[in-house]
N, CA, C and O of each residue as an XYZ file, in Angstrom:
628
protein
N     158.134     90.753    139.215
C     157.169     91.754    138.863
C     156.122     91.088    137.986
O     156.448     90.439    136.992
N     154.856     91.257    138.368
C     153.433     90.887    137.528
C     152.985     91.109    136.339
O     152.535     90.287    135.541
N     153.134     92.441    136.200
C     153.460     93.479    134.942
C     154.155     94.262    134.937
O     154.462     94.691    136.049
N     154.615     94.716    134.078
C     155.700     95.705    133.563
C     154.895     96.906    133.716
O     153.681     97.057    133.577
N     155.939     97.849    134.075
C     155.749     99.318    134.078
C     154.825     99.639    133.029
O     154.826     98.901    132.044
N     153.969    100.696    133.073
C     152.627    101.082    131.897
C     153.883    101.878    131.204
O     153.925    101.593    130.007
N     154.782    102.669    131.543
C     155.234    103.536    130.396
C     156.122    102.410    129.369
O     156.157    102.573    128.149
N     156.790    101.309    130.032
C     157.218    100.512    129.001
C     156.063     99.564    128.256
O     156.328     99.662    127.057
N     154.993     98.758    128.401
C     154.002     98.910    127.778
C     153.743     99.655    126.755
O     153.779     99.125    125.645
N     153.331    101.440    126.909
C     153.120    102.136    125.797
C     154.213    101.825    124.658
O     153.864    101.333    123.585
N     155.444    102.112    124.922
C     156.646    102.227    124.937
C     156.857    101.025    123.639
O     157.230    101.290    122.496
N     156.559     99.856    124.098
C     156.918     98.605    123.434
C     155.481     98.173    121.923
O     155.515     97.958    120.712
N     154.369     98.255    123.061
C     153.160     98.201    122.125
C     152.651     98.904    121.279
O     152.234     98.542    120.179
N     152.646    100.211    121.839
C     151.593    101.554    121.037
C     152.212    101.669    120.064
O     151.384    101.671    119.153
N     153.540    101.808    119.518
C     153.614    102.114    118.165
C     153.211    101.660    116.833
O     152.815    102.203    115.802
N     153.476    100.358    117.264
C     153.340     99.169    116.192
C     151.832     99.068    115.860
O     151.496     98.903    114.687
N     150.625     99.189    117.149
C     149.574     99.050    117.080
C     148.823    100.382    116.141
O     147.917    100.376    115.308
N     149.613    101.406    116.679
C     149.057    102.801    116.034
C     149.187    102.960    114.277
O     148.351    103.519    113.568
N     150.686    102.197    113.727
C     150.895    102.502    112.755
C     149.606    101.307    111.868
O     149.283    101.375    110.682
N     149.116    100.346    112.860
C     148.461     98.980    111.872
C     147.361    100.037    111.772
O     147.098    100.594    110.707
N     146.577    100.355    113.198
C     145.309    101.209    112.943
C     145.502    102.485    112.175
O     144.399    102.972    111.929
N     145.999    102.847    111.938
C     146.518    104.285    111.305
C     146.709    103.720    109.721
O     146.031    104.250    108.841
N     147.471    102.838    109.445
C     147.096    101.892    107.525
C     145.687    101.304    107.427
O     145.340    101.197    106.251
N     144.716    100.864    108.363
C     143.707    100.367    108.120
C     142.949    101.518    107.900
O     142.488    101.476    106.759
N     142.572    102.680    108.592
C     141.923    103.390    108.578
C     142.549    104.101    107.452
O     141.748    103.978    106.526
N     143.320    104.617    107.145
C     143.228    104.966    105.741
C     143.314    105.070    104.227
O     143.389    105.887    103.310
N     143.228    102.986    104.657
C     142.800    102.041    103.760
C     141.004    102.162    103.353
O     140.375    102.219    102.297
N     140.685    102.161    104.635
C     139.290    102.041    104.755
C     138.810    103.559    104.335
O     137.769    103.417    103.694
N     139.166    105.035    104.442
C     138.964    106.216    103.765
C     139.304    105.620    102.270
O     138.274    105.504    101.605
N     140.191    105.318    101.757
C     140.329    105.207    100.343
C     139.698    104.312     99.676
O     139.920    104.151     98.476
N     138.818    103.594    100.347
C     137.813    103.053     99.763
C     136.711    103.410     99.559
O     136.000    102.970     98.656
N     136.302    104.522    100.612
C     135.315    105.040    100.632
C     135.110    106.070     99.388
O     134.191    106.137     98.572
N     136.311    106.863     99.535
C     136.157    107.704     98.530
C     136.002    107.140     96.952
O     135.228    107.530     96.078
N     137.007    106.095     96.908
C     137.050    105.373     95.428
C     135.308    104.838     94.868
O     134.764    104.918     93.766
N     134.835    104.301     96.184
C     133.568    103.440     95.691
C     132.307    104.406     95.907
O     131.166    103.955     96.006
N     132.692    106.143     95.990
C     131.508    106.987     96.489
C     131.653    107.279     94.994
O     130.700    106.571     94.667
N     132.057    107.722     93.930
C     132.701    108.015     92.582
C     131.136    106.895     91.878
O     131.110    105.698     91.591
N     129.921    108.069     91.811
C     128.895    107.514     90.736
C     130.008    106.952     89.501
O     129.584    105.797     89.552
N     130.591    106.911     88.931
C     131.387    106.408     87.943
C     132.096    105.160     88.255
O     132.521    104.526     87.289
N     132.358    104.558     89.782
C     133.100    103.734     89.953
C     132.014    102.797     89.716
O     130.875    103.266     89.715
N     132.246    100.980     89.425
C     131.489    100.130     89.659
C     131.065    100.013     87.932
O     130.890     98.867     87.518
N     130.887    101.252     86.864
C     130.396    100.955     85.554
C     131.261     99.982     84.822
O     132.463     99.734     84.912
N     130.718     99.710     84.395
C     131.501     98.493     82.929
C     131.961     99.288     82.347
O     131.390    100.254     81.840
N     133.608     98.892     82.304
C     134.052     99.293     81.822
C     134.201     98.126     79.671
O     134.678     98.659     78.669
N     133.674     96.761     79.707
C     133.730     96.520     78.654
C     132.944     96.973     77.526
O     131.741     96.737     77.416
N     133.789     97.774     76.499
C     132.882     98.631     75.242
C     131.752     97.894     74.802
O     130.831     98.606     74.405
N     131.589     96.851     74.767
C     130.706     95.967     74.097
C     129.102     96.101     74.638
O     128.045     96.000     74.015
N     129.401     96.393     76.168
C     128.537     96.070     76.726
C     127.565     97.124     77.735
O     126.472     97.056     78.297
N     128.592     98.047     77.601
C     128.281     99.301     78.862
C     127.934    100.716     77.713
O     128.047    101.149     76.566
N     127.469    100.945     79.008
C     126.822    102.141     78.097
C     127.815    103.475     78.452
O     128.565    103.499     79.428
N     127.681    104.526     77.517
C     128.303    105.999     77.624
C     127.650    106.620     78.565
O     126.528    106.247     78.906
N     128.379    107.843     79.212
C     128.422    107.972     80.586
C     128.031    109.562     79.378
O     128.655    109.771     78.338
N     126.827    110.497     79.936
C     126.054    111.612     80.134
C     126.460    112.737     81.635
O     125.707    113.186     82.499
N     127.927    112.895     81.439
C     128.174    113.415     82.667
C     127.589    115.340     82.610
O     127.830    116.236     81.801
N     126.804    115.301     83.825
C     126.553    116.587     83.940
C     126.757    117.156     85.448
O     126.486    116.606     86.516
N     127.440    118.706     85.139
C     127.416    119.524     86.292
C     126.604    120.857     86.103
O     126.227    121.390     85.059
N     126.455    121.210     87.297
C     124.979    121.612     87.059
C     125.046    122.317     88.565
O     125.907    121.767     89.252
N     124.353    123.398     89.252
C     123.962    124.401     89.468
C     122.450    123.967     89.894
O     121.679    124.504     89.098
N     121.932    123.398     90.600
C     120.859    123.152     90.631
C     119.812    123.992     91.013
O     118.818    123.998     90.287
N     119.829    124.610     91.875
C     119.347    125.662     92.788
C     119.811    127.174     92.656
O     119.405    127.985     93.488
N     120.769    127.626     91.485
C     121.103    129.032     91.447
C     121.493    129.205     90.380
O     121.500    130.407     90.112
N     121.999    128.302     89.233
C     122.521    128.386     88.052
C     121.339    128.373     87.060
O     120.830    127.314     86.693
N     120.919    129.584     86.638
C     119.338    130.184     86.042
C     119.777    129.085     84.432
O     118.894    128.393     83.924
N     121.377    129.123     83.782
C     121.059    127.904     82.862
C     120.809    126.463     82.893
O     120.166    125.725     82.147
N     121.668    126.211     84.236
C     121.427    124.874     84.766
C     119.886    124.500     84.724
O     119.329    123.494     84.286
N     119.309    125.808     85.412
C     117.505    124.910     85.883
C     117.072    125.148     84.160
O     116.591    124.105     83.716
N     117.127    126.115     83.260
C     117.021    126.022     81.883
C     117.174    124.450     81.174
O     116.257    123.789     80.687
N     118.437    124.121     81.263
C     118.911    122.875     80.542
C     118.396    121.884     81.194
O     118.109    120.943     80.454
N     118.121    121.693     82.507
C     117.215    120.441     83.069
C     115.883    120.728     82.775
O     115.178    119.736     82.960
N     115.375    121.538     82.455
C     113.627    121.936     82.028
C     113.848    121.785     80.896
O     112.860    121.204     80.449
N     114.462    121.928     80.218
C     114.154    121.793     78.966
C     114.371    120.689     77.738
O     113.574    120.419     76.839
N     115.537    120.202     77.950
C     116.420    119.050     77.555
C     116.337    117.863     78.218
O     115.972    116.817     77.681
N     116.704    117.989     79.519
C     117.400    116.349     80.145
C     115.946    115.970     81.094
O     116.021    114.879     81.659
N     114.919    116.588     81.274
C     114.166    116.048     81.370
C     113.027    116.243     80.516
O     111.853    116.372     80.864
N     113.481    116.251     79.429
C     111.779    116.021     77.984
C     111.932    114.378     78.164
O     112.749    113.716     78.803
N     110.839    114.007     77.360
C     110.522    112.320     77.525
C     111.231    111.965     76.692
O     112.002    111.068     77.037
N     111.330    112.435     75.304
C     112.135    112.116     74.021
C     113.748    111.776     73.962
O     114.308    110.966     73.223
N     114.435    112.799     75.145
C     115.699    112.866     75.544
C     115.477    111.534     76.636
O     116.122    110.533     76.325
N     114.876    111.461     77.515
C     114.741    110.096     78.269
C     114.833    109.219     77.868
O     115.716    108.446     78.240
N     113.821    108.869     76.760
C     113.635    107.492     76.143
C     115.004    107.553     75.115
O     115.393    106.432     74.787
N     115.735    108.617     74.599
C     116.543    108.023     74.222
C     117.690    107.413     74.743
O     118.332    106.447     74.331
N     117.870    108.278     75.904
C     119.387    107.987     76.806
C     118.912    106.743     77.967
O     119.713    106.324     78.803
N     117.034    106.079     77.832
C     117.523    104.991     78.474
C     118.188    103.381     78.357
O     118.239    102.569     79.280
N     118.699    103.173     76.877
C     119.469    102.198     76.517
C     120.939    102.867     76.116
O     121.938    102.166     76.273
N     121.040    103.847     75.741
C     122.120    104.056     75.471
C     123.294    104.946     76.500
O     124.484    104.634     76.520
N     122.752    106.013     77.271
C     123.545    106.359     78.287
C     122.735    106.216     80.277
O     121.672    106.051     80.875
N     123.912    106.388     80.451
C     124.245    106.386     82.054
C     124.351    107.729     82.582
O     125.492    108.169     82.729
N     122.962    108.758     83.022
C     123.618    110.089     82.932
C     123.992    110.522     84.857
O     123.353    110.500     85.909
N     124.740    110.713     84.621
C     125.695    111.233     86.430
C     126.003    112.927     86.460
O     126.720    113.801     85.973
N     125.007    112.706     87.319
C     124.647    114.572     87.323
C     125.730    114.534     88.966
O     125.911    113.763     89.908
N     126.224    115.915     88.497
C     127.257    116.135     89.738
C     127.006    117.987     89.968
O     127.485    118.877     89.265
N     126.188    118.121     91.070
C     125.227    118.847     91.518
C     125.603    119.604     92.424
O     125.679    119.183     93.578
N     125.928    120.921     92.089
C     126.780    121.993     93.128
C     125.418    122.915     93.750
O     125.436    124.050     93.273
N     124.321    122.695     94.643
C     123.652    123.458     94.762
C     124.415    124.629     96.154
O     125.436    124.380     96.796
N     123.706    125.627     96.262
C     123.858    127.037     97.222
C     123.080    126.288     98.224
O     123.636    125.613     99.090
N     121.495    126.425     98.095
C     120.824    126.159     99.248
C     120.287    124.651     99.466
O     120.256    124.321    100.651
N     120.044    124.099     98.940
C     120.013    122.285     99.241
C     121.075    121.635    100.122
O     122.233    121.737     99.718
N     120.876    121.040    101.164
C     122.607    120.255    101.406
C     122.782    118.754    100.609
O     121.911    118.299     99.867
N     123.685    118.282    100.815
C     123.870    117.183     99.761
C     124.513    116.674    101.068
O     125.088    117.358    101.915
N     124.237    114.908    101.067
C     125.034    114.243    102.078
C     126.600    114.089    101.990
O     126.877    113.710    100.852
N     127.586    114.222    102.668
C     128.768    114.330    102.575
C     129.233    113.572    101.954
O     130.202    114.068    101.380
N     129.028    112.093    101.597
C     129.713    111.010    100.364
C     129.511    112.332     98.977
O     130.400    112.942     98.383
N     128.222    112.407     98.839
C     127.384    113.292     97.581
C     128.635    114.342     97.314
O     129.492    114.404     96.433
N     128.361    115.085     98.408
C     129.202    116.406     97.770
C     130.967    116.407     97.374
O     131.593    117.263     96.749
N     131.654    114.627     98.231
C     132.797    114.224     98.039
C     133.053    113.737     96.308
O     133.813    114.043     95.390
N     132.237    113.069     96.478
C     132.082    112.095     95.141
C     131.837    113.586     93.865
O     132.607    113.617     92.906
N     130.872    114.572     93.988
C     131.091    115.740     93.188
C     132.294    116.379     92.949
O     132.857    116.620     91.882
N     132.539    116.565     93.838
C     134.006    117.426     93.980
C     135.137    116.595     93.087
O     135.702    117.180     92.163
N     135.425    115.295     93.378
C     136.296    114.366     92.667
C     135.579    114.270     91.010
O     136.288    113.879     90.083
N     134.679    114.516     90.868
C     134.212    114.318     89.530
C     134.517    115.634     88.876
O     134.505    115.718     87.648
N     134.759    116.550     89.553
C     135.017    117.980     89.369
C     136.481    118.416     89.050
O     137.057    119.230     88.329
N     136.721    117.638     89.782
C     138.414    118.349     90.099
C     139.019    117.361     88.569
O     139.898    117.906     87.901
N     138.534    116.041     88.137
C     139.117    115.473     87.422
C     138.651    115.748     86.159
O     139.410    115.654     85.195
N     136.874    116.252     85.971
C     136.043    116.574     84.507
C     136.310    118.046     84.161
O     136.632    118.536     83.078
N     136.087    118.654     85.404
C     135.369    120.399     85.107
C     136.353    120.925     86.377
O     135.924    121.165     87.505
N     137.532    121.033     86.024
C     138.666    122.005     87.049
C     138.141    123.442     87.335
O     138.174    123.990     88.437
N     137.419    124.223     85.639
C     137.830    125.156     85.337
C     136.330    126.120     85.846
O     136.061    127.288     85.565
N     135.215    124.713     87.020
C     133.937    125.432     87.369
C     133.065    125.927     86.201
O     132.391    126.951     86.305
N     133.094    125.204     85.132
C     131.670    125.145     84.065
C     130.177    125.236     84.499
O     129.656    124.188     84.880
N     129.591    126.134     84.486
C     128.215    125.427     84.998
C     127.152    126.223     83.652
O     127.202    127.403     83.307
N     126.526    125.471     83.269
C     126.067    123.911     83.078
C     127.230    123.354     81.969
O     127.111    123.630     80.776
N     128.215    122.650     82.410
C     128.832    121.673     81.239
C     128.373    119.931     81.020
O     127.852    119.449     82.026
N     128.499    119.128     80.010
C     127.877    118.178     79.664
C     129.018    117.946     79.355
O     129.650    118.709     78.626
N     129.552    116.756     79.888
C     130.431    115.653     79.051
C     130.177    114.467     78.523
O     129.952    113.631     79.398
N     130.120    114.045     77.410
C     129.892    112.689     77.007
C     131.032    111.453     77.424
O     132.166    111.635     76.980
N     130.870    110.583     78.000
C     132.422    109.782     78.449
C     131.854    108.063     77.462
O     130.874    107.370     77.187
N     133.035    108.157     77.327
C     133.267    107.060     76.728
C     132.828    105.807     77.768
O     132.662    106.107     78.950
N     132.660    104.579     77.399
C     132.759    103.319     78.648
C     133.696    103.222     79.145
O     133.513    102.637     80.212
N     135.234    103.604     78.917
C     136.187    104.062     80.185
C     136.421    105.075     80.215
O     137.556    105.457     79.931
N     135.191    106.136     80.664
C     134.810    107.076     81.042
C     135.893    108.142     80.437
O     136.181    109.142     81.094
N     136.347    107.946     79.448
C     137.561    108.736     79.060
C     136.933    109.601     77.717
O     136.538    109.113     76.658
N     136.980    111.396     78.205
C     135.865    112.325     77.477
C     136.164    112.078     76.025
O     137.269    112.283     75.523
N     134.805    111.492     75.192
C     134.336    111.691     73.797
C     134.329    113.522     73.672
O     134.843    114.001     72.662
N     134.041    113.980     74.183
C     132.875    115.324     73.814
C     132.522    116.222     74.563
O     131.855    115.855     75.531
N     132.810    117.688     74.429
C     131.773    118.357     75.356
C     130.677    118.601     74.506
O     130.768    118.710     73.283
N     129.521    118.697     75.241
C     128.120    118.933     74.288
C     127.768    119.968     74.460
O     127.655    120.590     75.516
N     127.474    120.377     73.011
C     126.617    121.885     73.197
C     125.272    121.530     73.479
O     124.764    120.513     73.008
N     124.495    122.552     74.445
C     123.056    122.599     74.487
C     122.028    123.669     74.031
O     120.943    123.525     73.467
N     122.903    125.151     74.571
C     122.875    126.395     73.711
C     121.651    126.728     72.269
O     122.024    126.776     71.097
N     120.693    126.858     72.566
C     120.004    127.142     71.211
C     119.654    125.708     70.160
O     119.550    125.627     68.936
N     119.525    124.571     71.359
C     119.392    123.087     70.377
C     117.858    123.327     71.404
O     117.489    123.848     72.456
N     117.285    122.444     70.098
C     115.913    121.472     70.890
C     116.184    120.078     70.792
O     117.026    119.445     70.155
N     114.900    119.610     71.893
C     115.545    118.400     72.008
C     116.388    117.748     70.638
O     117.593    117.809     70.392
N     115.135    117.021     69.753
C     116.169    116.913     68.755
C     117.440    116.864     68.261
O     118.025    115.842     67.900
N     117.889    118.054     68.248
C     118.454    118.280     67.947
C     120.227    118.033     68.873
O     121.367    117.806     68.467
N     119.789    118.175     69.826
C     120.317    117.577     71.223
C     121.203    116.086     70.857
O     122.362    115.696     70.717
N     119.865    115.601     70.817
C     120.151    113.683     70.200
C     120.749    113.640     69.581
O     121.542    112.717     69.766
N     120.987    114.432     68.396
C     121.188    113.995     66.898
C     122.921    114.293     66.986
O     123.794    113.598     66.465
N     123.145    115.751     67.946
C     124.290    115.579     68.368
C     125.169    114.589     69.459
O     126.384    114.397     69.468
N     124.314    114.133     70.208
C     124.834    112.513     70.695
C     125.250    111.442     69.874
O     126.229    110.727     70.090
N     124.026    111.317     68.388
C     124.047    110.792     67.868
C     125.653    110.298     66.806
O     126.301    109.259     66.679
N     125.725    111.392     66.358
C     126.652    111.731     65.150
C     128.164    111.438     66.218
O     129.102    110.753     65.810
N     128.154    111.843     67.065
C     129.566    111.617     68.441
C     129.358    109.624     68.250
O     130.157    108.845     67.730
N     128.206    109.365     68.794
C     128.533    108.009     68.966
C     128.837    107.225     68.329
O     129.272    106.134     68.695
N     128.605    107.775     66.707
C     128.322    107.306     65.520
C     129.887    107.089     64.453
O     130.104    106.392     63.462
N     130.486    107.763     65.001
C     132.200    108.639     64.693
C     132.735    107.581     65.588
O     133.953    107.575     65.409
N     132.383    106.618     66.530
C     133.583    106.310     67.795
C     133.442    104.758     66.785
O     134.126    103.773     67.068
């Protein structure tokens, strides 16, 4: 015989082959997800990396969310301060915008591990191994005043 029967074939080959492609592929998902994580890839050495400005946020329906981004996280004063000192990773639940599917994965995991409890607008301050300093109040601060509470957190570590 030339070749063997196709059902012994399947029989002998397919398993072994299915279980390699079946560990690669969801080797290759768990990478994806790990390296979609805006947080993955930061320095983690204190010396050198900066504090992580984590925000969730409501972009499109959360009337405080669009408040606290008008008013706070994008003044120039709040800019220029958080651009040597933080890394800010906005994780962005909008209604009507779509977000590309890494986007809304990588949110969700930032969610499920920062903000379980669906905060919107919450601010976390993270340490360089991203491990929470702080929730920040924004509530009735101006900018200023904003900083000064970054300030006094960073100032304590």
């Amino acid at each position: 015989m030339l070749f063997p029967p196709f059902s012994e074939v399947v029989h002998r080959k397919l398993p072994g082959r299915f279980f390699r492609l079946a560990g690669f592929a969801a080797f290759m998902l768990l990478s994806v997800a790990v390296n979609a994580s805006p947080l993955h890839g930061k320095q983690a050495n204190t010396d050198t990396a900066k504090y992580v400005l984590l925000v969730f946020s409501g972009s499109d329906w959360c009337i405080p969310c669009i408040r606290l981004e008008k008013t706070l996280l994008s003044d120039s004063a709040f800019l220029q301060f958080a651009e040597t000192r933080l890394d800010i990773v906005r994780a962005d639940f909008p209604q009507r915008k779509k977000l590309p599917p890494e986007q809304v994965r990588s949110n969700e995991a930032l969610a499920e591990r920062y903000n379980p409890e669906g905060i919107f607008p919450k601010l976390l301050l993270l340490g360089p191994d991203h491990a929470v300093m702080a929730t920040l109040q924004w509530k009735d601060l101006d900018t200023p005043e904003f900083i000064d509470q970054i300030r006094r957190i960073l100032n304590t570590r």
